[in-house]
C-alpha positions in Angstrom: 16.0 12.3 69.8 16.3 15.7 68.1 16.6 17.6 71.1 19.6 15.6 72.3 21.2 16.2 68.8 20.5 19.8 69.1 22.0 20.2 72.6 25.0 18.4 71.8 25.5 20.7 68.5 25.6 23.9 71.0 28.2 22.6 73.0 30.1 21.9 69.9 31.2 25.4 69.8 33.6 25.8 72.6 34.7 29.7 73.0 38.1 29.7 73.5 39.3 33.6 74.5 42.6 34.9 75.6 42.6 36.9 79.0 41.9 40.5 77.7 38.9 39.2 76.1 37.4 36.7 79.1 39.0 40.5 81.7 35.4 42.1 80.6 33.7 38.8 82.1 35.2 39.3 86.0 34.0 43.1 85.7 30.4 43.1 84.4 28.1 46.1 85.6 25.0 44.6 85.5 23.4 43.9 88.8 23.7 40.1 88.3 25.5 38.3 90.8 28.5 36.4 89.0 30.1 33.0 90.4 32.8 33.1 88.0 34.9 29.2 88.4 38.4 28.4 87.5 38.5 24.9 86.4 40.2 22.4 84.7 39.2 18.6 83.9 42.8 17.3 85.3 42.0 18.8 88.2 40.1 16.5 90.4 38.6 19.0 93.6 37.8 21.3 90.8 35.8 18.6 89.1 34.4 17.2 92.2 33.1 20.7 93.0 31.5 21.2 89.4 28.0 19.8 90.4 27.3 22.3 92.7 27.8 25.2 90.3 25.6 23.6 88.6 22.9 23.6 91.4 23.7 26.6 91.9 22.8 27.8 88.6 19.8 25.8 88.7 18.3 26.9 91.8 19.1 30.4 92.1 18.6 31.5 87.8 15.8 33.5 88.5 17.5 35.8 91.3 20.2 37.2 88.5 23.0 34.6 89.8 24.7 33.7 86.7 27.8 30.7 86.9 30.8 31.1 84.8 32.7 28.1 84.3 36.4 29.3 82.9 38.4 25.9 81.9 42.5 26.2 81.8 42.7 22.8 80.3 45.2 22.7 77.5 44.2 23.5 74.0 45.7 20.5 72.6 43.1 18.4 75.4 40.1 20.7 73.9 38.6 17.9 71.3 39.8 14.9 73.5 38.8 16.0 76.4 37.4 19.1 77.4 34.5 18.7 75.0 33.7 15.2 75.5 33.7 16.2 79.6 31.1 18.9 79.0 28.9 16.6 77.1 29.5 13.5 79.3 28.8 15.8 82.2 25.5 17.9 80.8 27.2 20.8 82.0 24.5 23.6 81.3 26.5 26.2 83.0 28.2 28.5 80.3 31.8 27.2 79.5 34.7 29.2 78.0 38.4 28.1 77.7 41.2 30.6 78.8 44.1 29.9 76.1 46.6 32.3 77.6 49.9 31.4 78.1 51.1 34.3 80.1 50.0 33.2 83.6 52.4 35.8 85.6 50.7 38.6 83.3 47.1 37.8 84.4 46.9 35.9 87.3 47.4 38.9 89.3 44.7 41.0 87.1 42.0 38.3 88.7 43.8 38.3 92.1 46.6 39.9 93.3 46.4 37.2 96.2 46.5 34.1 93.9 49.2 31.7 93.4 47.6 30.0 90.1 46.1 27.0 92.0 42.4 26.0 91.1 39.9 25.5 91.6 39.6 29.0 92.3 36.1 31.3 92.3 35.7 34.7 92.3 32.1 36.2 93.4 31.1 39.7 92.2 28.2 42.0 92.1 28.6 45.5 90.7 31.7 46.9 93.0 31.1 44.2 95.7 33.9 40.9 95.4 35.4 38.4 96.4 38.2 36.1 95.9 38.4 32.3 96.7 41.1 30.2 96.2 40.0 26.9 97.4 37.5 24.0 97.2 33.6 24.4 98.3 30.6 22.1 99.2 27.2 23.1 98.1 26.5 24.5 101.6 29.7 27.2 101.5 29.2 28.3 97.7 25.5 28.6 98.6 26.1 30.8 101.3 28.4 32.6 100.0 26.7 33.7 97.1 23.5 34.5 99.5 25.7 37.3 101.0 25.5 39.1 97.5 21.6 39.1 97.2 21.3 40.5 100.3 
C-alpha cells in the first residue's frame, strides 16, 4: 500500500507554468526525441488519444523518446479535475499545466499554422520538427515519431 500512497503524493504537485517558462520545453537541444501533447480533460479526441502517449512512452523510453503532456484545462478545474484525471488515469507521462491567458501571444510561438484547436502535438528532435494539429491512433503517432530516430 505504501507505494500507491507514494505515487499518488508525486502527482500531487501539479507544475503549473506560464508560456515563457513551458517555451524552453518545445526547444530542448538534447538529442532526445520530444512528443510534446496539447491537451485538455474537456476535450474528448484529446482524451481518447492519451493512452497512446502513454504507450508510446512506455515502449520507446529507452530510445531517448520522451512524452510531454501540456494540459490547457482551466486553473479553477485544477483540484476538481485535472488532478483527480491524472490519478484516475495512472498517467505516468510528465504532466504540466499551461496557465496563460494570452492565447493570440503564444499560439503562434508553438505554430504559426495553428488555430488553438487541440489536441495538437508537436514532434522535435534537435533542429528537426514538426507540427500536428489533429487526432492520432497508436499506429500514426508511432510512425511518426519513428521518422525522428532514424
Amino acid at each position: 500500500a505504501n507505494v500507491i500512497v507514494n505515487e499518488e503524493a508525486s502527482q500531487e504537485n501539479l507544475e503549473v507554468y506560464d508560456f515563457d517558462e513551458i517555451e524552453k520545453f518545445l526547444n530542448l537541444d538534447d538529442q532526445k526525441v520530444h512528443v510534446v501533447n496539447f491537451w485538455a480533460t474537456w476535450c474528448a479526441p484529446c482524451v481518447k488519444e492519451l493512452p497512446y502517449f502513454e504507450a508510446l512512452q512506455e515502449k520507446y523510453k529507452d530510445q531517448n523518446v520522451e512524452v510531454l503532456l501540456i494540459s490547457l484545462d482551466f486553473p479553477n478545474q485544477y483540484e476538481s479535475k485535472l488532478k483527480p484525471f491524472i490519478q484516475k488515469k495512472n498517467i505516468k507521462s510528465k504532466v504540466i499545466a499551461l496557465n496563460d491567458t494570452d492565447m493570440n501571444t503564444w499560439l503562434p510561438k508553438v505554430n504559426k499554422d495553428w488555430s488553438g484547436a487541440i489536441p495538437a502535438t508537436i514532434i522535435y528532435k534537435n533542429g528537426k520538427r514538426h507540427f500536428y494539429e489533429q487526432s492520432f491512433t497508436y499506429e500514426e503517432l508511432e510512425n511518426q515519431v519513428q521518422t525522428f530516430l532514424k
